[in-house]
C-alpha positions in Angstrom: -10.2 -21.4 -1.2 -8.9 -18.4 0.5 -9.2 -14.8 0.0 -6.3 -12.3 -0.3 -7.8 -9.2 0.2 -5.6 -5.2 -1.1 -6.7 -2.7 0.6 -5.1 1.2 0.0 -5.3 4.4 -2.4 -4.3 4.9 -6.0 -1.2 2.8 -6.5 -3.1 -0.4 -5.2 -6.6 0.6 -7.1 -4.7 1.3 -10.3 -7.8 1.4 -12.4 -10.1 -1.1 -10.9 -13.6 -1.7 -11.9 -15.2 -0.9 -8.2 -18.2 -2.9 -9.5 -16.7 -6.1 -10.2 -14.2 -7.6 -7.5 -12.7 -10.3 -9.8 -11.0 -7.2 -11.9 -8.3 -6.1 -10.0 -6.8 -3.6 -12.0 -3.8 -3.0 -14.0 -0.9 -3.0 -11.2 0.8 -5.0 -8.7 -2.5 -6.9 -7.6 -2.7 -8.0 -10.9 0.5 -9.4 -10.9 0.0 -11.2 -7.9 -3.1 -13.3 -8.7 -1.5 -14.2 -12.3 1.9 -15.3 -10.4 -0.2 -17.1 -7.3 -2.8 -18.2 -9.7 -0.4 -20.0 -12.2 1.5 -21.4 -9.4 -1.3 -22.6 -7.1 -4.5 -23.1 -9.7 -7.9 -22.8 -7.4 -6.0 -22.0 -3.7 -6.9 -18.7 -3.8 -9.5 -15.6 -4.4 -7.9 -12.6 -5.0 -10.1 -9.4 -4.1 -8.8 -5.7 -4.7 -10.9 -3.1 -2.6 -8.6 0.1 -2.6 -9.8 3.3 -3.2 -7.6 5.8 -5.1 -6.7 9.0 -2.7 -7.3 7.1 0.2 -5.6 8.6 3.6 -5.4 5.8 6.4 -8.7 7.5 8.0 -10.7 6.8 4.6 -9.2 3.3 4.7 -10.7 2.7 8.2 -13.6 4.6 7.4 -14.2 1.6 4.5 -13.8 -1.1 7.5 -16.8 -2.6 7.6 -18.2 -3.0 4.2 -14.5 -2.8 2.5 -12.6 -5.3 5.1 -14.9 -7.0 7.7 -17.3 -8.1 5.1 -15.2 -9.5 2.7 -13.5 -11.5 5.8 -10.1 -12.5 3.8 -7.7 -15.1 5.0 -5.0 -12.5 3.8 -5.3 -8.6 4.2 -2.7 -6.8 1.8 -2.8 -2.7 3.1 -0.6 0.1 1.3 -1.3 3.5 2.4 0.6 6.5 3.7 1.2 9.0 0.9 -1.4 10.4 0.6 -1.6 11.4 3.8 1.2 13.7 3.7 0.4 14.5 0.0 -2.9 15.7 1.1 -1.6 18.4 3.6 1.4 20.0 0.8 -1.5 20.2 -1.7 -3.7 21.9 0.7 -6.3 19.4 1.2 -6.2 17.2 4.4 -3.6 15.8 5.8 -3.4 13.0 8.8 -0.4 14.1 10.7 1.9 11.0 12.3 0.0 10.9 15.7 -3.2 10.4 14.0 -1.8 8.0 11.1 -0.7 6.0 13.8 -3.5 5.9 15.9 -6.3 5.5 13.1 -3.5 2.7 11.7 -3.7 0.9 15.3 -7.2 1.2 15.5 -7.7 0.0 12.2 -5.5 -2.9 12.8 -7.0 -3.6 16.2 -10.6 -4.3 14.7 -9.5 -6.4 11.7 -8.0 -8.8 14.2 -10.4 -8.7 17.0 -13.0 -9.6 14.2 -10.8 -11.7 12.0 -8.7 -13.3 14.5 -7.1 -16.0 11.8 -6.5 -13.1 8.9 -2.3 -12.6 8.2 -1.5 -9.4 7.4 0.9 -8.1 4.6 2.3 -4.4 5.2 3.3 -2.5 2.8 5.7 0.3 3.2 4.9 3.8 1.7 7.5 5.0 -0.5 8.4 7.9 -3.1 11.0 8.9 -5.3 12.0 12.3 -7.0 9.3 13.1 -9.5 6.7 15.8 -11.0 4.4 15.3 -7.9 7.1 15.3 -5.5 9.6 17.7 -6.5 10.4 21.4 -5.0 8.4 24.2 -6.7 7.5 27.9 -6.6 5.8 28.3 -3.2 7.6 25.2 -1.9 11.1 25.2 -1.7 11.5 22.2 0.5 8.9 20.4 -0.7 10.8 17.0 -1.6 12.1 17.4 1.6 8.9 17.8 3.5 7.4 14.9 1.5 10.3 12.6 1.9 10.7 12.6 5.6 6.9 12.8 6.0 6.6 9.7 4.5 9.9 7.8 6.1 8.3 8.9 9.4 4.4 6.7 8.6 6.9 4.0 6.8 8.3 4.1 10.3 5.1 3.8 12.1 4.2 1.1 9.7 6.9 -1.2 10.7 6.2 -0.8 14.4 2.7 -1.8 13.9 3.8 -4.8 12.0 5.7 -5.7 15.0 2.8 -5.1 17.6 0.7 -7.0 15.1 2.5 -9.9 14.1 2.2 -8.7 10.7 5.2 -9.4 7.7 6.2 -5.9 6.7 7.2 -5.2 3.2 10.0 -2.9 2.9 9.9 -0.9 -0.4 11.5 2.7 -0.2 14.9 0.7 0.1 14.2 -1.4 -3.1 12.9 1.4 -5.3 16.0 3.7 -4.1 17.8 1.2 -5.5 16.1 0.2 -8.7 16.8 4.2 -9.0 20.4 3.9 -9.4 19.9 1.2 -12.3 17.1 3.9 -14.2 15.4 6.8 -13.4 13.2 7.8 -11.3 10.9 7.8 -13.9 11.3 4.7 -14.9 9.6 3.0 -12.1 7.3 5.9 -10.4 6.1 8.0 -13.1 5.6 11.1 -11.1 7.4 10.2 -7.7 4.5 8.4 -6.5 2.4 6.1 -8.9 4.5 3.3 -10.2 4.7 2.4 -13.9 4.2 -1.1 -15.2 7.8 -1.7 -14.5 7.4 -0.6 -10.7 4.2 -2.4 -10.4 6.5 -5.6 -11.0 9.3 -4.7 -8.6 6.3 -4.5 -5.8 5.2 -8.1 -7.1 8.5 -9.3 -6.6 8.7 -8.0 -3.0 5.1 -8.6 -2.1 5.5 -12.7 -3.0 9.5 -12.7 -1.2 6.9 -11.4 1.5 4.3 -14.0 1.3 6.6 -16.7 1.1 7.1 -16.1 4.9 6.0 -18.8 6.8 2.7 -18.8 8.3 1.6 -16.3 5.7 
């Protein structure tokens, strides 16, 4: 049996219980072992390890005991906002030299120690919404936000290249479900999807996994 491992912040957590890995949460990883585990009864394990406000540097901070130890066959990773969130709300920010390099050195470990382990990654994304919005004191936020988070989605594709690694694009698909609805509709605030986005990240993640060799 294999293991398909989600690693990220809030949108991949969604809800967990951190104390039992066989609940996964209510969002896309859900989704995903119900889809995969009706198609292909027994094939595989499904683990969900995110951590809700998770910057990449938390993510590699969790290596070890959150990545390495779990050793899946599959490692699904979706982070980014948060680390451009972070620095508009005044907390911590990453910045896009240190995203990348924590990202690369992240990526670099997970294959050095699981040389065999395909790698899904997911594109950060956001839409116009409550948490992303301009406001008193920031003018330009969306704007700020927006680009911040194009520019990791950027880096995120070239590491997927370095890496081997299937890159799932999502800011294009959600831009577009967001001329069929509202924003709204399918990222509640901007940022954390509703049930409805949850599914249109199924639908990409599995058009992803269907890549050969994956």
């Amino acid at each position: 049996m294999k293991t398909i491992l989600f690693q990220g912040d809030s949108i991949t957590d969604c809800g967990r219980d951190r104390g039992n890995d066989a609940n996964l949460g209510n969002g896309y990883p859900r989704l995903i072992e119900a889809s995969l585990g009706f198609d292909m009864p027994g094939q595989y394990r499904f683990v969900n390890r995110a951590v809700s406000g998770d910057r990449v540097p938390d993510v590699y901070a969790r290596i070890v005991r959150d990545v390495l130890s779990v050793r899946p066959d599959v490692l699904s990773l979706l982070v980014g906002v948060n680390d451009i969130w972070h620095g508009l709300d005044g907390c911590s920010g990453t910045g896009t030299a240190r995203f990348e390099k924590v990202y690369d050195l992240f990526l670099d470990e997970v294959t050095a120690e699981l040389p065999g382990v395909k790698l899904l990654l997911l594109e950060p994304f956001l839409l116009p919404g409550t948490a992303t919005n301009n406001r008193d004191g920031q003018p330009d936020r969306f704007s700020v936000f927006d680009s911040g988070v194009k520019e990791l989605a950027a880096i995120v594709r070239s590491l997927a290249d370095r890496y081997g690694a299937v890159f799932v694009p999502l800011q294009g698909v959600f831009d577009a479900a967001a001329l069929r609805a509202e924003p709204s509709y399918w990222l509640a605030d901007g940022v954390h999807p509703t049930a409805k986005g949850h599914a249109l990240i199924c639908r990409e993640w599995l058009k992803a996994f269907a890549t050969p060799d994956v």
